[in-house]
C-alpha positions in Angstrom: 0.0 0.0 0.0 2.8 2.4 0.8 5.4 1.8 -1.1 8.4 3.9 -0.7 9.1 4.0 -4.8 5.2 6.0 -5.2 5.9 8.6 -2.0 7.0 12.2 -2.7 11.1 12.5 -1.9 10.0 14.9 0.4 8.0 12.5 2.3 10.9 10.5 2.6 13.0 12.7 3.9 11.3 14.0 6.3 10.4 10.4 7.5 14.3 9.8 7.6 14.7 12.9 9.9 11.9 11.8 12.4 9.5 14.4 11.3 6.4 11.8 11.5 3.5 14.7 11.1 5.6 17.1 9.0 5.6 13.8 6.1 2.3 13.2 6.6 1.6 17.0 5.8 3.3 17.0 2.7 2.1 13.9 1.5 -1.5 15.2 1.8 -0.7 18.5 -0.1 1.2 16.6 -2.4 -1.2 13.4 -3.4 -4.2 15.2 -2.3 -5.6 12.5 0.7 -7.2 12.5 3.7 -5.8 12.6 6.8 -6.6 8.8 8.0 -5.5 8.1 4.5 -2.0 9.6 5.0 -1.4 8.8 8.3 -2.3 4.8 7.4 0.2 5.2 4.8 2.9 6.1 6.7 2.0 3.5 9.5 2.2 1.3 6.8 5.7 2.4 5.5 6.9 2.0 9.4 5.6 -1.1 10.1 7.9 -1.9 6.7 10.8 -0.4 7.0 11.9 -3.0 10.3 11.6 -5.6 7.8 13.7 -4.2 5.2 16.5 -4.0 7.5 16.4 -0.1 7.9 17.8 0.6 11.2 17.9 4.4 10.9 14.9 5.5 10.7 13.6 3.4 13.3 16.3 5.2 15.8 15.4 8.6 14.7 11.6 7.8 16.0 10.4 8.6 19.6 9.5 6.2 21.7 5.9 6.8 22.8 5.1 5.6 26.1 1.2 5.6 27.2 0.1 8.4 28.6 -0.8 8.0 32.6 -4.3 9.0 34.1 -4.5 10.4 37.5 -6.3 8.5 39.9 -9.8 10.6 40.9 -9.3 12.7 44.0 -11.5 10.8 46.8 -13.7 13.7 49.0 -13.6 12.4 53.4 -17.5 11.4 54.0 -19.1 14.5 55.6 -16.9 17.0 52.7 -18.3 20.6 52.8 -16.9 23.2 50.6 -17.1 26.6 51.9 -15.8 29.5 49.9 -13.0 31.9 50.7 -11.1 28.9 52.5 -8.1 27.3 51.4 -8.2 23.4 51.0 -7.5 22.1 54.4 -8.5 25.7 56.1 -11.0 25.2 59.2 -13.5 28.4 59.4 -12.8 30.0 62.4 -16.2 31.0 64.8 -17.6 34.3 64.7 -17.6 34.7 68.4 -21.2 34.9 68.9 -21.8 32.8 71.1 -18.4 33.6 73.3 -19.2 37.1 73.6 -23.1 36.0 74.8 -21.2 34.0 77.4 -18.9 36.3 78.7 -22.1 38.8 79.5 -24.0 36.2 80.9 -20.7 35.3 82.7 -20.5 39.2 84.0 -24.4 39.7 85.1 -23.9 37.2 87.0 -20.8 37.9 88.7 -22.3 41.5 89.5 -25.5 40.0 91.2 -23.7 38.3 92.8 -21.3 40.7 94.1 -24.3 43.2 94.4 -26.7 40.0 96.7 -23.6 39.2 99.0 -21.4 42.3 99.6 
C-alpha cells in the first residue's frame, strides 16, 4: 500500500529525519488524501521499514510511552466546601456565642457581688 518508490522525496525525507506529522503534511498537499488516509500510509511504511532491514529510521523515531491518568481525587465522607477557604483551612467562629457567654458570665458575677457584699 505504501510503497516507498510511489511517495514524494520529500515525504521521505522528512520520515528519515523523524518528522512523522511534517511527512504526513506533505504527503496530503502533495497526493491530495485525507488525513486517516496519510497517516495509514505512513503506518504502513513504518511497520515496513523494520523488515527491510532499515535501522535508521527506526532510531530517529520517539519512543511513545502511554500516557498515565491520575487517579480521581476521593472527597472524606461529611466533605463541605465553603468559599473563601483554602483546602484544608478550618472556618474559624464568629464569636457569637463567646461574647453572649462572657455577659451572661459578667451579670452574674455583678448580682452576685451586688446579693452578698
Amino acid at each position: 500500500m505504501a510503497d516507498p518508490r510511489t511517495l514524494p522525496p520529500e515525504v521521505l525525507a522528512a520520515l528519515k529525519a523523524g518528522n512523522r506529522i511534517e511527512a504526513i503534511k506533505i504527503l496530503r498537499q502533495r497526493m491530495g488524501v485525507g488525513l486517516a488516509e496519510a497517516r495509514s500510509r505512513m503506518e504502513a511504511l513504518e511497520a515496513r521499514s523494520p523488515a527491510s532491514g532499515d535501522k535508521g529510521a527506526d532510531a530517529a523515531a520517539p519512543v511513545r510511552t502511554p500516557a498515565r491518568t491520575a487517579a480521581p481525587r476521593l472527597k472524606p465522607a461529611g466533605y463541605v466546601r465553603r468559599e473563601g477557604l483554602s483546602p484544608g483551612e478550618v472556618p474559624r467562629t464568629s464569636g457569637g456565642t463567646q461574647a453572649v457567654i462572657i455577659v451572661i458570665a459578667i451579670v452574674i458575677a455583678i448580682w452576685v457581688y451586688a446579693r452578698f457584699a
